[in-house]
C-alpha positions as CSV (number, residue, x, y, z in Angstrom):
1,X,0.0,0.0,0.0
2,X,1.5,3.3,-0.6
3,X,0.0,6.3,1.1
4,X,0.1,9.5,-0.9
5,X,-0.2,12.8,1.0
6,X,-2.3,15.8,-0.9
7,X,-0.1,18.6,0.2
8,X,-2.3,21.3,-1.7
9,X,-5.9,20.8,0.5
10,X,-7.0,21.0,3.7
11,X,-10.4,19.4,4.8
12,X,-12.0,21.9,7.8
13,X,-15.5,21.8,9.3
14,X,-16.3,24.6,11.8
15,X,-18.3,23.9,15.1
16,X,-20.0,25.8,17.6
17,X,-22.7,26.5,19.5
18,X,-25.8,28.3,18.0
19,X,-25.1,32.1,17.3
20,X,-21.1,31.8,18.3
21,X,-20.3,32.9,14.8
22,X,-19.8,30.3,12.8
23,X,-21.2,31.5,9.6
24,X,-19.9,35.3,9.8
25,X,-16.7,33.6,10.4
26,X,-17.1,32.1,7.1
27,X,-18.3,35.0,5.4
28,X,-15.1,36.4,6.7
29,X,-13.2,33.9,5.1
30,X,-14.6,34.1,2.1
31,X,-14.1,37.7,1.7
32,X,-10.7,38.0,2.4
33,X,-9.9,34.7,-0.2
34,X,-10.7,37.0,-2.7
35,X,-13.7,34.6,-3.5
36,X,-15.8,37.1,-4.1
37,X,-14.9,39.7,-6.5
38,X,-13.8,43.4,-5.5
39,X,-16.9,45.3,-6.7
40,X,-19.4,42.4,-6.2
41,X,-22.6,42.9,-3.6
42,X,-22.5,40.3,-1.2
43,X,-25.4,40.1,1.7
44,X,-24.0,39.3,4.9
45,X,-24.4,35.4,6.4
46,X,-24.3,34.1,2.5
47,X,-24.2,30.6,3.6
48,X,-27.6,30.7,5.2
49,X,-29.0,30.7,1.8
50,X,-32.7,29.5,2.6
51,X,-35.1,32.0,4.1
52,X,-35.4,30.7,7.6
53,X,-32.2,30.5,7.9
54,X,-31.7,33.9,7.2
55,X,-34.9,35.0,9.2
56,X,-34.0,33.0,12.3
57,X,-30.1,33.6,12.0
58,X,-29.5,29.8,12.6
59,X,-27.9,27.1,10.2
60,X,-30.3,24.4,9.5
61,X,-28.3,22.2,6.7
62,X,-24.8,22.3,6.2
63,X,-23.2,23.7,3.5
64,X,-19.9,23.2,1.7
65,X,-17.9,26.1,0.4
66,X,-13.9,25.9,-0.6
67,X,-11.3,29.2,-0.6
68,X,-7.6,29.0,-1.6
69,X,-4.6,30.1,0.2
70,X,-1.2,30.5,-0.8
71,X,-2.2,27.7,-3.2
72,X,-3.6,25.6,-0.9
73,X,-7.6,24.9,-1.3
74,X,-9.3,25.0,2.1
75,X,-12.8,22.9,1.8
76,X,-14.7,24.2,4.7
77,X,-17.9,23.2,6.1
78,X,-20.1,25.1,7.9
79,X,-22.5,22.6,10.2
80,X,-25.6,23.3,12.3
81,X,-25.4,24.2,15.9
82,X,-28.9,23.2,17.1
83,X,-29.2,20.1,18.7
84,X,-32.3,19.4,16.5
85,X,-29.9,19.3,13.4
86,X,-27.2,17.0,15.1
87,X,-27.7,14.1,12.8
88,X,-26.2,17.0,10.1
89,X,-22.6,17.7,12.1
90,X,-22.0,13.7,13.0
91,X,-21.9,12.9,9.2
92,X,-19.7,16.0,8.0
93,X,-16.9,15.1,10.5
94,X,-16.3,12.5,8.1
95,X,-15.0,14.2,5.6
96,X,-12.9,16.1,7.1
97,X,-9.5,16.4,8.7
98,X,-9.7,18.8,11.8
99,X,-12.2,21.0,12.9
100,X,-12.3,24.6,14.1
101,X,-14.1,25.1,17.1
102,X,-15.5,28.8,17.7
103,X,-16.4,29.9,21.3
104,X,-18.3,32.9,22.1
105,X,-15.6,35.3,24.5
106,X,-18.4,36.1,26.6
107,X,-20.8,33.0,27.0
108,X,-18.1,30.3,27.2
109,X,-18.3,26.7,26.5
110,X,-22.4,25.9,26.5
111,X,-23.8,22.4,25.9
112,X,-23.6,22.3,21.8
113,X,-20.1,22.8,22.2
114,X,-20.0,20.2,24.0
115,X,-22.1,17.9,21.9
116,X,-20.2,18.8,18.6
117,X,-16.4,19.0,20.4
118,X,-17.3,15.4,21.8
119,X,-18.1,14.0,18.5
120,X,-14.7,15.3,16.8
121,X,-12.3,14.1,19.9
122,X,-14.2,10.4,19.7
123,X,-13.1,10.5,15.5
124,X,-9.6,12.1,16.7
125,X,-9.8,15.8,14.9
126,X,-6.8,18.3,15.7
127,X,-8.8,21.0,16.7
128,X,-8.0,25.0,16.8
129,X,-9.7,26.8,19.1
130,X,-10.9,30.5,18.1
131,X,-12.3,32.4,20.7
132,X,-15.1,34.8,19.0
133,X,-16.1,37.8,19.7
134,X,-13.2,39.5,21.5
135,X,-14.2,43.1,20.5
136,X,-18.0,42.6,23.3
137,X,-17.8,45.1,25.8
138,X,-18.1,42.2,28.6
139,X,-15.9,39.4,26.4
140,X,-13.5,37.8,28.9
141,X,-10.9,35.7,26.6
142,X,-8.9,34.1,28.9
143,X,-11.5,32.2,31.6
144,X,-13.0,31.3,28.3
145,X,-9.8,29.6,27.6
146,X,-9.8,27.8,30.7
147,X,-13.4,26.1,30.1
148,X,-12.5,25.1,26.9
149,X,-9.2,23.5,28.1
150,X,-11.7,22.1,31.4
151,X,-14.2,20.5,28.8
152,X,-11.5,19.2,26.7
153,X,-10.2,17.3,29.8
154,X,-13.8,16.1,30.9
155,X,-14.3,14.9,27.2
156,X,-11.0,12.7,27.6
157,X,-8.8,14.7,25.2
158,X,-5.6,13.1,24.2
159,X,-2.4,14.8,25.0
160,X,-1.9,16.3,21.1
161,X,-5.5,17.7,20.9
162,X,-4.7,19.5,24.5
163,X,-2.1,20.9,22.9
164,X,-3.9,22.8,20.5
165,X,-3.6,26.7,19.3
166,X,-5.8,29.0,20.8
167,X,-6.7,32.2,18.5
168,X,-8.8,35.3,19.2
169,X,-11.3,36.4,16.8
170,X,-13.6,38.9,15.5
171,X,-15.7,37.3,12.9
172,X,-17.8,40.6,12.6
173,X,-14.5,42.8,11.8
174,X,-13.1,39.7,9.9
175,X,-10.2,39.9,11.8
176,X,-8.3,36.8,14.2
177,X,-4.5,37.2,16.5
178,X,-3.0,34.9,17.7
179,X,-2.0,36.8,20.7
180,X,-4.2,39.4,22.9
181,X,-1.7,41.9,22.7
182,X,-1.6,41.6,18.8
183,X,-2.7,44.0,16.4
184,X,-5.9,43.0,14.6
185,X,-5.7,43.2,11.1
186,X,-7.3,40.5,9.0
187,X,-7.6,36.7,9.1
188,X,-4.2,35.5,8.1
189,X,-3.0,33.8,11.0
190,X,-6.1,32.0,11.2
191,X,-5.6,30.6,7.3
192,X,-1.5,30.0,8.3
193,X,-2.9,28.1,11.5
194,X,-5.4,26.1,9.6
195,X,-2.3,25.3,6.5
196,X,0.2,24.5,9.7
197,X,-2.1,22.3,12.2
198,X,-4.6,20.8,10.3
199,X,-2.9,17.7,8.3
200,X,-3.2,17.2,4.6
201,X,-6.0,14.0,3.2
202,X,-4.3,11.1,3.0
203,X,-5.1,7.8,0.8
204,X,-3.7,4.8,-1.5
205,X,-3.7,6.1,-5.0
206,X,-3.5,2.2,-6.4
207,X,-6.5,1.0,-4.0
208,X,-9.9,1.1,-6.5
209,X,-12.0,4.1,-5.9
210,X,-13.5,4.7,-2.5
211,X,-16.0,7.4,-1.3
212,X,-18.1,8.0,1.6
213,X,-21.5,10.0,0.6
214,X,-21.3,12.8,3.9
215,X,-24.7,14.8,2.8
216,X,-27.4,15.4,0.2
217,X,-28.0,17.8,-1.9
218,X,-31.3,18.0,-3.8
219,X,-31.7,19.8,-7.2
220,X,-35.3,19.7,-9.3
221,X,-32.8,19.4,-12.7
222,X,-30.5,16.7,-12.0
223,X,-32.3,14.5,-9.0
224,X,-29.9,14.0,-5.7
225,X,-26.5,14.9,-5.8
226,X,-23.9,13.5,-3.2
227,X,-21.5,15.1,-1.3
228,X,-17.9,13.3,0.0
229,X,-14.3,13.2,0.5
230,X,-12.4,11.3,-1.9
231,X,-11.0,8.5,0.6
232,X,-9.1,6.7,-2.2
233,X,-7.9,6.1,-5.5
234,X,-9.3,8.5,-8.2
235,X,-12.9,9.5,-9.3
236,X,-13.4,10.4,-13.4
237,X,-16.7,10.8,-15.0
238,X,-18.3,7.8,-17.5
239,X,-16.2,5.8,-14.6
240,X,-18.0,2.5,-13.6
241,X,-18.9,2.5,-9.8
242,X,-20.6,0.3,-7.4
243,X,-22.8,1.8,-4.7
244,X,-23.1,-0.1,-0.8
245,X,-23.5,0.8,2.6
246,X,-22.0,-0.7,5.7
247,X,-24.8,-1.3,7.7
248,X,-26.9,-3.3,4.6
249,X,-24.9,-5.4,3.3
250,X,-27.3,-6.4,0.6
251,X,-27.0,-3.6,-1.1
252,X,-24.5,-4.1,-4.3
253,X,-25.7,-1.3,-7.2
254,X,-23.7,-0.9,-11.0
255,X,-24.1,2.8,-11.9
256,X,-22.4,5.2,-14.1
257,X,-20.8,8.7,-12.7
258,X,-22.2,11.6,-15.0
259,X,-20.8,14.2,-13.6
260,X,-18.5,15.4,-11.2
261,X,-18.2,18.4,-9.0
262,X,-15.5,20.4,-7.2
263,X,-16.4,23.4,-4.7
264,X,-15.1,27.2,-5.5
265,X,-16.4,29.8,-3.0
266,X,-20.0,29.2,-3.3
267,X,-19.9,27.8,-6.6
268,X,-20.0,24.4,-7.8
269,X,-17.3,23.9,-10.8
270,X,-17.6,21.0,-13.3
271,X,-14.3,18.7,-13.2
272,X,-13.8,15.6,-15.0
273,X,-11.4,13.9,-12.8
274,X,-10.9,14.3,-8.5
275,X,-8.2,12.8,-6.9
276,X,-7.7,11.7,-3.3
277,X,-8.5,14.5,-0.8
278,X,-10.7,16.0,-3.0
279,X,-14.9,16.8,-1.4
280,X,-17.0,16.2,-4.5
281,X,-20.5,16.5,-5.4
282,X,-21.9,13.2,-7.7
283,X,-25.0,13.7,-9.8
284,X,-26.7,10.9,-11.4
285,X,-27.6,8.4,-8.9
286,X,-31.0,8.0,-8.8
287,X,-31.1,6.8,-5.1
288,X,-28.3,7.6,-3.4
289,X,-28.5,7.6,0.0
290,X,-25.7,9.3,3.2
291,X,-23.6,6.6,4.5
292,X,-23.9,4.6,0.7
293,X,-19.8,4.3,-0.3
294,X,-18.9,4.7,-3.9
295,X,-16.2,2.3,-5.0
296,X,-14.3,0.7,-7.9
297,X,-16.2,-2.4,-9.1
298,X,-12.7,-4.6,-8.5
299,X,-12.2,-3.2,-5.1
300,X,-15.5,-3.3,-3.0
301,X,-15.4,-2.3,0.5
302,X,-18.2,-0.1,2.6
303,X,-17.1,2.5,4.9
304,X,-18.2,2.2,8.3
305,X,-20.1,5.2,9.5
306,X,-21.8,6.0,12.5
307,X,-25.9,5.9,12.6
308,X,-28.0,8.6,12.0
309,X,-29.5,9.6,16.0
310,X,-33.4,8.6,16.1
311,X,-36.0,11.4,15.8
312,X,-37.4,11.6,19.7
313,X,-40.8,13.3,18.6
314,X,-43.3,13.2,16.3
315,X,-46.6,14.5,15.6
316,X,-49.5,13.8,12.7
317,X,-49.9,16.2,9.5
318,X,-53.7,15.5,8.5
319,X,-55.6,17.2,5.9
320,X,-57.9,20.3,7.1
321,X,-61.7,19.4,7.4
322,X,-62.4,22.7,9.2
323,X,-65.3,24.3,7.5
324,X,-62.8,27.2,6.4
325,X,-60.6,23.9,4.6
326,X,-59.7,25.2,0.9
327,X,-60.2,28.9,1.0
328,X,-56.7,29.7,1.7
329,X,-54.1,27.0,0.6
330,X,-53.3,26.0,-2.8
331,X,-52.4,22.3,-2.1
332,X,-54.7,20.9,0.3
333,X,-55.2,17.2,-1.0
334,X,-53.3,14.1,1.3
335,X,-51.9,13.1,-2.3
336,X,-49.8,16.8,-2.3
337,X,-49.4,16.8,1.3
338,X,-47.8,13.1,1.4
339,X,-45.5,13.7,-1.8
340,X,-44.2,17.4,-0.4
341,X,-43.2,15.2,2.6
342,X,-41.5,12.3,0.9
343,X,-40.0,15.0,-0.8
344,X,-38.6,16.7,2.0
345,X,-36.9,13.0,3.0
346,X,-34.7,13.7,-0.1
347,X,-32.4,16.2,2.2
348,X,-33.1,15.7,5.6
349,X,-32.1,12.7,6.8
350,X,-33.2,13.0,10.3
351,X,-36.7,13.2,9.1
352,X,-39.4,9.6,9.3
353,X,-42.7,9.7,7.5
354,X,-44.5,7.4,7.9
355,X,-48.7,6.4,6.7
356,X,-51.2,5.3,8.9
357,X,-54.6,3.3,9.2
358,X,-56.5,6.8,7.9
359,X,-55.3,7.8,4.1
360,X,-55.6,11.5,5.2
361,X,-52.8,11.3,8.4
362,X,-49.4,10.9,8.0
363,X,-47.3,10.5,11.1
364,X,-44.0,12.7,11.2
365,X,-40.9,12.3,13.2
366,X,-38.0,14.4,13.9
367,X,-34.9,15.8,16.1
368,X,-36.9,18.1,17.9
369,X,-39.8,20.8,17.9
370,X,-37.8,23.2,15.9
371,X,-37.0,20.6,13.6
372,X,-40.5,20.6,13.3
373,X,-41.7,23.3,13.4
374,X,-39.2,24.7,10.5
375,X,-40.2,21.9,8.7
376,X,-44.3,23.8,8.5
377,X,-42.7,27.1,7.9
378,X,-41.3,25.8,5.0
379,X,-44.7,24.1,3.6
380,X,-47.1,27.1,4.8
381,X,-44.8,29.7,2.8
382,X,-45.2,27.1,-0.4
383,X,-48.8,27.3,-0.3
384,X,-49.4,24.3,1.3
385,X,-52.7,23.8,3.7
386,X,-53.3,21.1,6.5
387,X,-53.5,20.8,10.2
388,X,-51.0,19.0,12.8
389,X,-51.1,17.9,16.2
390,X,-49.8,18.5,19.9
391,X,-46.0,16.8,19.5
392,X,-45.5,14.1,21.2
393,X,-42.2,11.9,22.1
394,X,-41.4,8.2,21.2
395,X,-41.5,5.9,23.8
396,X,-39.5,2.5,23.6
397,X,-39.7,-0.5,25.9
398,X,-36.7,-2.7,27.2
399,X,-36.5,-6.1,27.6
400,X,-38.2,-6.2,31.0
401,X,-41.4,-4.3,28.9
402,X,-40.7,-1.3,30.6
403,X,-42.0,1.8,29.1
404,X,-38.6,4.1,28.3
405,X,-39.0,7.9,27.2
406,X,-36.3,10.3,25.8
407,X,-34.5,12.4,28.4
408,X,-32.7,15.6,27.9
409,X,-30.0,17.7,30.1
410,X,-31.4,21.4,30.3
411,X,-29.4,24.0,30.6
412,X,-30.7,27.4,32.0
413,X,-29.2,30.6,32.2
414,X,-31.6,33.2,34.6
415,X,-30.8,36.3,36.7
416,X,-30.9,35.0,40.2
417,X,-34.2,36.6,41.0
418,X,-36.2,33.8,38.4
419,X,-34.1,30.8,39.7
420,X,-36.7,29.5,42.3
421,X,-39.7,29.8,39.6
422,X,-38.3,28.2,37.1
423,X,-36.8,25.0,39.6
424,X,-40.7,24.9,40.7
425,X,-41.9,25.0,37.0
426,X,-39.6,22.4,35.4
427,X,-40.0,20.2,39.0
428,X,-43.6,20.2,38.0
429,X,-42.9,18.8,34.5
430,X,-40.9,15.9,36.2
431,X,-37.4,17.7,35.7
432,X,-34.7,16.5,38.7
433,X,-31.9,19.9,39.5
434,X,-28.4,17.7,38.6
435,X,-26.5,21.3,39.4
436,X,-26.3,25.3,40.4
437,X,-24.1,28.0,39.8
438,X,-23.1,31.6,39.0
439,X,-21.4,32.6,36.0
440,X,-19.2,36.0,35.5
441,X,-22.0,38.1,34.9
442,X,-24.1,36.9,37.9
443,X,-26.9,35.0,35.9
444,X,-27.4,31.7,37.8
445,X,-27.0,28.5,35.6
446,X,-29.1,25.6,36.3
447,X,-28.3,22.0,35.1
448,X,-31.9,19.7,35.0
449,X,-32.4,16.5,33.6
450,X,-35.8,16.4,32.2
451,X,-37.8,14.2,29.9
452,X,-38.3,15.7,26.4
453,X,-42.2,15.5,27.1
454,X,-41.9,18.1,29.7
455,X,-39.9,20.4,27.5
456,X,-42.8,20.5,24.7
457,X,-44.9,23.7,24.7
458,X,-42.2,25.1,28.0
459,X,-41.0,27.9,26.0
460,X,-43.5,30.4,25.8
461,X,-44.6,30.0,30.0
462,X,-40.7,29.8,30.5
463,X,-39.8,33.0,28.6
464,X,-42.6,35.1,30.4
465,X,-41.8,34.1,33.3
466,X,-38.4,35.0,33.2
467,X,-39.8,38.5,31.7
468,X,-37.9,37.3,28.2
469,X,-34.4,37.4,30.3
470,X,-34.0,33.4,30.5
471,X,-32.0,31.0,27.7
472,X,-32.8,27.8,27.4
473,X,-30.5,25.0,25.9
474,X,-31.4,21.7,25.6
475,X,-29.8,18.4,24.1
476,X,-30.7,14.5,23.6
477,X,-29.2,12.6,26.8
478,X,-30.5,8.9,26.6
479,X,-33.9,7.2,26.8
480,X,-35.0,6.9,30.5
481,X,-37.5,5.0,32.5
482,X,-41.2,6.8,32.3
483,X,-41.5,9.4,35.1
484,X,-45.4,9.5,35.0
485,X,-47.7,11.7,33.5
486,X,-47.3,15.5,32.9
487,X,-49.7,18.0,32.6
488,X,-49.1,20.5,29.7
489,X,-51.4,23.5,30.1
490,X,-53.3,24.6,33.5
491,X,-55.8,27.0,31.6
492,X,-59.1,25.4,29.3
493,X,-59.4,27.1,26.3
494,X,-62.4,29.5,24.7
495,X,-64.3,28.3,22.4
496,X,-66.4,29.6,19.5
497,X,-70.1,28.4,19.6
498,X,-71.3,29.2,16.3
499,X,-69.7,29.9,12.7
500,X,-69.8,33.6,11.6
501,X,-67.5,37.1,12.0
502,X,-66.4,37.8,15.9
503,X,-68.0,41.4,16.6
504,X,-66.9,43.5,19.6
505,X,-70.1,43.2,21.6
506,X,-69.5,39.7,21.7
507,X,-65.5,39.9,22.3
508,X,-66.1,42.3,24.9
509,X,-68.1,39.9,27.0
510,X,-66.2,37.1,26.4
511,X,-62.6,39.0,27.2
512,X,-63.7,38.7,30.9
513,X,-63.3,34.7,30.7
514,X,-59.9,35.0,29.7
515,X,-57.0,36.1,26.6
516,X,-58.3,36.0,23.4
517,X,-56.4,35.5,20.3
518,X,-58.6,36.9,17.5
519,X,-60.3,40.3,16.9
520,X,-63.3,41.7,15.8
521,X,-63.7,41.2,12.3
522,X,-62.0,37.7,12.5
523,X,-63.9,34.9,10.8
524,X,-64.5,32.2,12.7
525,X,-66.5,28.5,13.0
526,X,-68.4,26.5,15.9
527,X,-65.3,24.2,17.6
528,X,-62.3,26.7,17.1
529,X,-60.5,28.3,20.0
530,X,-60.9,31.9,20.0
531,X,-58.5,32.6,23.8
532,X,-57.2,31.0,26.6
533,X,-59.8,30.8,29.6
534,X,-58.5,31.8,33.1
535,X,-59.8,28.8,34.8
536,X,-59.2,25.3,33.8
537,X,-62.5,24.4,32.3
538,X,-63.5,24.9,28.8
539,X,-65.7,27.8,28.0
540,X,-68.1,28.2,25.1
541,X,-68.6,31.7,24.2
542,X,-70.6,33.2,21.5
543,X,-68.3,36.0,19.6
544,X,-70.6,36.6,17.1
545,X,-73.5,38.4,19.5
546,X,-74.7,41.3,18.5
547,X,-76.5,44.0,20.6
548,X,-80.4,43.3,21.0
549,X,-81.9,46.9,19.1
550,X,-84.2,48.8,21.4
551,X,-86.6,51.9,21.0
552,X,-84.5,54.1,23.0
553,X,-81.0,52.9,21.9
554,X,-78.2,55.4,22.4
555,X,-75.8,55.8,19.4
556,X,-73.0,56.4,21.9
557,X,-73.6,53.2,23.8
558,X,-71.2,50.8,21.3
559,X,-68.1,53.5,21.4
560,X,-67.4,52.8,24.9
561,X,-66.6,49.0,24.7
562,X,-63.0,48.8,25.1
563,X,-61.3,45.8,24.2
564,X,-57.8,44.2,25.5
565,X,-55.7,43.9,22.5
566,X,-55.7,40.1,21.6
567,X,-53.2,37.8,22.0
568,X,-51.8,36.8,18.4
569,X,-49.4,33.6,19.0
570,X,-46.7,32.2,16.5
571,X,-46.2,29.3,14.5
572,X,-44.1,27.9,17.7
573,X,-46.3,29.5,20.5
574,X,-49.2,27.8,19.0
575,X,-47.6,24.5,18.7
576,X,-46.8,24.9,22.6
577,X,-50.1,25.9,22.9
578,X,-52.5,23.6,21.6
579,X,-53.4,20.2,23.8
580,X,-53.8,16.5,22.9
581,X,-57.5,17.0,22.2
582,X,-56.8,19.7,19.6
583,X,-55.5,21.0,16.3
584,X,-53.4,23.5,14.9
585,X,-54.6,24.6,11.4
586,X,-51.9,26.0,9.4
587,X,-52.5,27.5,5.8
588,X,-50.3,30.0,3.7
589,X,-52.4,32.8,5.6
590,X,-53.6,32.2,9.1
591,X,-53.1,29.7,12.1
592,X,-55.8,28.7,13.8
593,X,-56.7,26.2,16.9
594,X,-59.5,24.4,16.9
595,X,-61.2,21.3,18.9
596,X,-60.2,17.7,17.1
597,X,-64.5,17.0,17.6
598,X,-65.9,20.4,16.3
599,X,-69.7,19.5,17.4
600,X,-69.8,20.4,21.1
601,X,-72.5,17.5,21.7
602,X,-70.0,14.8,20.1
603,X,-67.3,16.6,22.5
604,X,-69.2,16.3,25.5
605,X,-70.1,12.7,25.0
606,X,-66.2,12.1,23.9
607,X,-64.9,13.4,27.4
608,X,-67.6,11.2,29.5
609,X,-66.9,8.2,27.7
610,X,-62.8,9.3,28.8
């Protein structure tokens, strides 16, 4: 076997935690490559290319993108920082050959950094550490320094990746030191640290082809397209390949490559040949799936790669029967609502659909809530319509036929003042206190371990009653033994009585029941939820009555009713807020809740036979 060494590229993936920088860092880097040219426009955070990434400001898939230096190509990565996206950074660490891990100077080492620094010590990564965000008014470099060298330790670091270059960065200015007393100019040392630490791909140029498929990449022109590192041997197009996967070991497919492509900047570049090193995207391959290797037909040998995690909650996508179903959506049918799903498995892997007994439910599973929920953002905007219910997690049994649930490790930062409500309020939803302490600012940090059930619909309560001061982190632990039953929402809800427009004579008298969520003028039907009720019981309320006319009516009388402005919730506040016995319509225009059994008689008879 003779191992070659590609001297001219360097295989990077960046990792942090959400919003530490990692994408302005590559903007950064971009820039000053001269990948862009002098006079061209460039928006800022160009490799959150989808809309929600940009609205949001978070990464949801990740994304390749290559710069040279010194005539050295740098393939970076950028990967997700959400723990709902994790199956996206296990996969990408893959195909690289070191990582750069980027740690906010002020909040420190948090759980994703964890997460992601834990999965590139267990493949052995060099890592370099860049501490972001020197130039905040309370950044504090050097303890920073210290946690990451403390976390390191707790995540069994070898000796060489202790050992490991610290630099201090400003993504935003685009500039990176290697020393605190340095003068900031511009990312060189950053690029001369990546060329000097990070070693070169290596392979056996004489072994047969050999390539493991990292992520995919869906285009409506040429089908999937697969992206991975060229382990080794050579890769030419109208080459004969053979695709398998480690973990099926059925699978033995003949195929054709038909084209073949290298990354520049943001740009994909048609080549006809890639050598070892080399990331390169493969079109062509009708079913190409992450994990499948690519190898010569003489020298077959699968990869091994690590699983893709489980989803940990799911929740059912059914067609809308409401009596508004139609009006608003322009794909309403379970035909387009099941093939935009199956679609959407083309790219995310962490994704399950699955069909059940009823043609007009399909059951969805992923990562998280956000996962989700970004998932109906995406459809809504397209002009799909269709309703979804309360998420709920996967249980699993062992052996023994015990039930097992998903458990999480919470991690919440609060000024001291909220610490004993929000120890009462995740107590209540079955969440043990694991640890306490005060951080630099004086916010107190809480460590829980909770089951995933009681973190679903936790946000919204949680962030008011912190007065929108708390942060929240969360990731996947292990699956648990059941801690007993939960209960999600202390308040019934109002409900509409009859079909029709809500006026203000009838929202003022129902306001005094509790919040509502609509105003006057707001169409609604018999079985929808109009506001939250203060006590726990359901209300029925009729927001459609109008004033009985007298004789001797005064035409100042209606002026006076004042209403409370009504409470308008979000995609993800209204997915906290619904319950199991309810809905959340979504269509291109409006969310709406409504009762699962819209006929109050059916309802009533429903909760008796319960």
């Amino acid at each position: 076997m003779s191992v070659m060494t590609r001297e001219d590229i360097r295989n990077i993936a960046i990792i942090a935690h959400v919003d530490h920088g990692k994408t302005t860092l590559v903007d950064g880097m971009l820039r000053q490559s001269g990948a862009f040219r002098e006079n061209q426009e460039v928006q800022e955070r160009v490799m959150d290319s989808g809309d929600l990434e940009r609205e949001r400001g978070i990464t949801i898939l990740s994304k390749n993108t290559a710069i040279s230096y010194k005539g050295v190509k740098i393939n970076i990565v950028d990967t997700p920082g959400h723990a709902d996206f994790g199956g996206e950074v296990e996969r990408v660490l893959k195909m690289v050959n070191g990582v750069i891990l980027l740690v906010d100077a002020f909040e420190g080492t948090m759980p994703q950094t964890r997460f992601v620094l834990k999965k590139a010590l267990d493949l052995d990564l060099p890592v370099i550490v860049c501490i972001n965000k020197v130039d905040r008014a309370e950044a504090r470099p050097e303890e920073v320094v210290d946690e990451t060298l403390e976390l390191m330790m707790d995540l069994n670091a070898s000796d060489e990746q202790l050992d490991c270059p610290f630099l201090y960065a400003s993504a935003r200015e685009g500039t990176c030191v290697r020393d605190l007393d340095d003068e900031p100019k511009d990312l060189q040392p950053l690029f001369d640290t990546i060329l000097e630490y990070i070693p070169a791909p290596e392979g056996d140029p004489e072994k047969g082809t050999q390539i493991l498929i990292s992520t995919i990449d869906y285009n409506e022109y040429v089908g999937r397209i697969g992206i991975g590192k060229v382990d080794n041997g050579s890769i030419a197009v109208g080459q004969e390949i053979v695709r398998v996967n480690f973990h099926d070991p059925t699978l033995k497919e003949k195929t054709k490559i038909t084209k073949l492509y290298e990354f520049d900047g943001l740009k994909k570049v048609d080549v006809n040949k890639a050598e070892i090193g080399s990331i390169v995207a493969i079109s062509g391959i009708g079913n190409l799936e992450i994990g499948d290797t690519i190898c010569a037909p003489q020298d077959i040998e699968a990869i091994p790669f690590q699983k893709i995690s489980e989803p940990t909650i799911s929740m059912n996508f059914v067609v809308n029967d409401s009596p508004f179903a139609g009006r608003e959506g322009k794909y309403c049918t379970s035909r387009q609502i099941r093939e935009r799903l199956m679609r959407e498995l083309n790219t995310d892997v962490s994704l399950r659909v699955e069909d059940t007994e009823s043609t007009d439910t399909f059951r969805v599973a992923g990562r998280g809530e956000l996962h989700l929920s970004v998932l109906i953002e995406k459809m809504r905007r397209e002009g799909y319509e269709f309703a979804v219910s309360k998420a709920e997690v996967i249980m699993k049994t062992d052996e023994q036929g015990k039930r097992l649930e998903p458990m999480e490790i919470a991690y919440v930062d609060v000024p001291q003042e909220f610490s004993g409500t929000v120890i009462s309020m995740l107590s209540e939803r079955k969440g043990e206190l694991q640890g306490m302490s005060t951080l630099a600012d004086g916010t107190t940090r809480l460590e829980f371990e909770i089951p995933s059930r009681g973190l679903i619909g936790f946000h919204g309560p949680f962030l008011t009653a912190t007065k929108g001061t708390g942060v929240l982190n969360t990731i996947f632990d292990a699956y648990g033994p059941y801690k007993g039953d939960i209960s999600y929402r202390k308040n019934g809800s109002l409900i509409a009585f009859e079909t029709g427009e809500a006026v203000t004579y009838g929202l003022f008298a129902a306001q005094e029941r509790g919040a509502l969520f609509i105003s006057p003028g707001t169409k609604v039907y018999a079985g929808m939820v109009v506001g939250e009720g203060a006590k726990p019981e359901e209300i029925e309320i009729n927001v459609c009555k109008t004033k009985h006319l007298t004789n001797t009516r005064s035409s100042s009388a209606d002026e006076a009713l004042t209403l409370t402005p009504p409470k308008i919730l979000s995609l993800e506040q209204a997915m906290d807020f619904i319950d199991t016995d309810e809905l959340l319509e979504v269509t291109p225009e409006s969310l709406r809740i409504r009762k699962k059994i819209l006929d109050s008689r059916l309802r009533k008879r429903a909760n008796m036979a319960k």
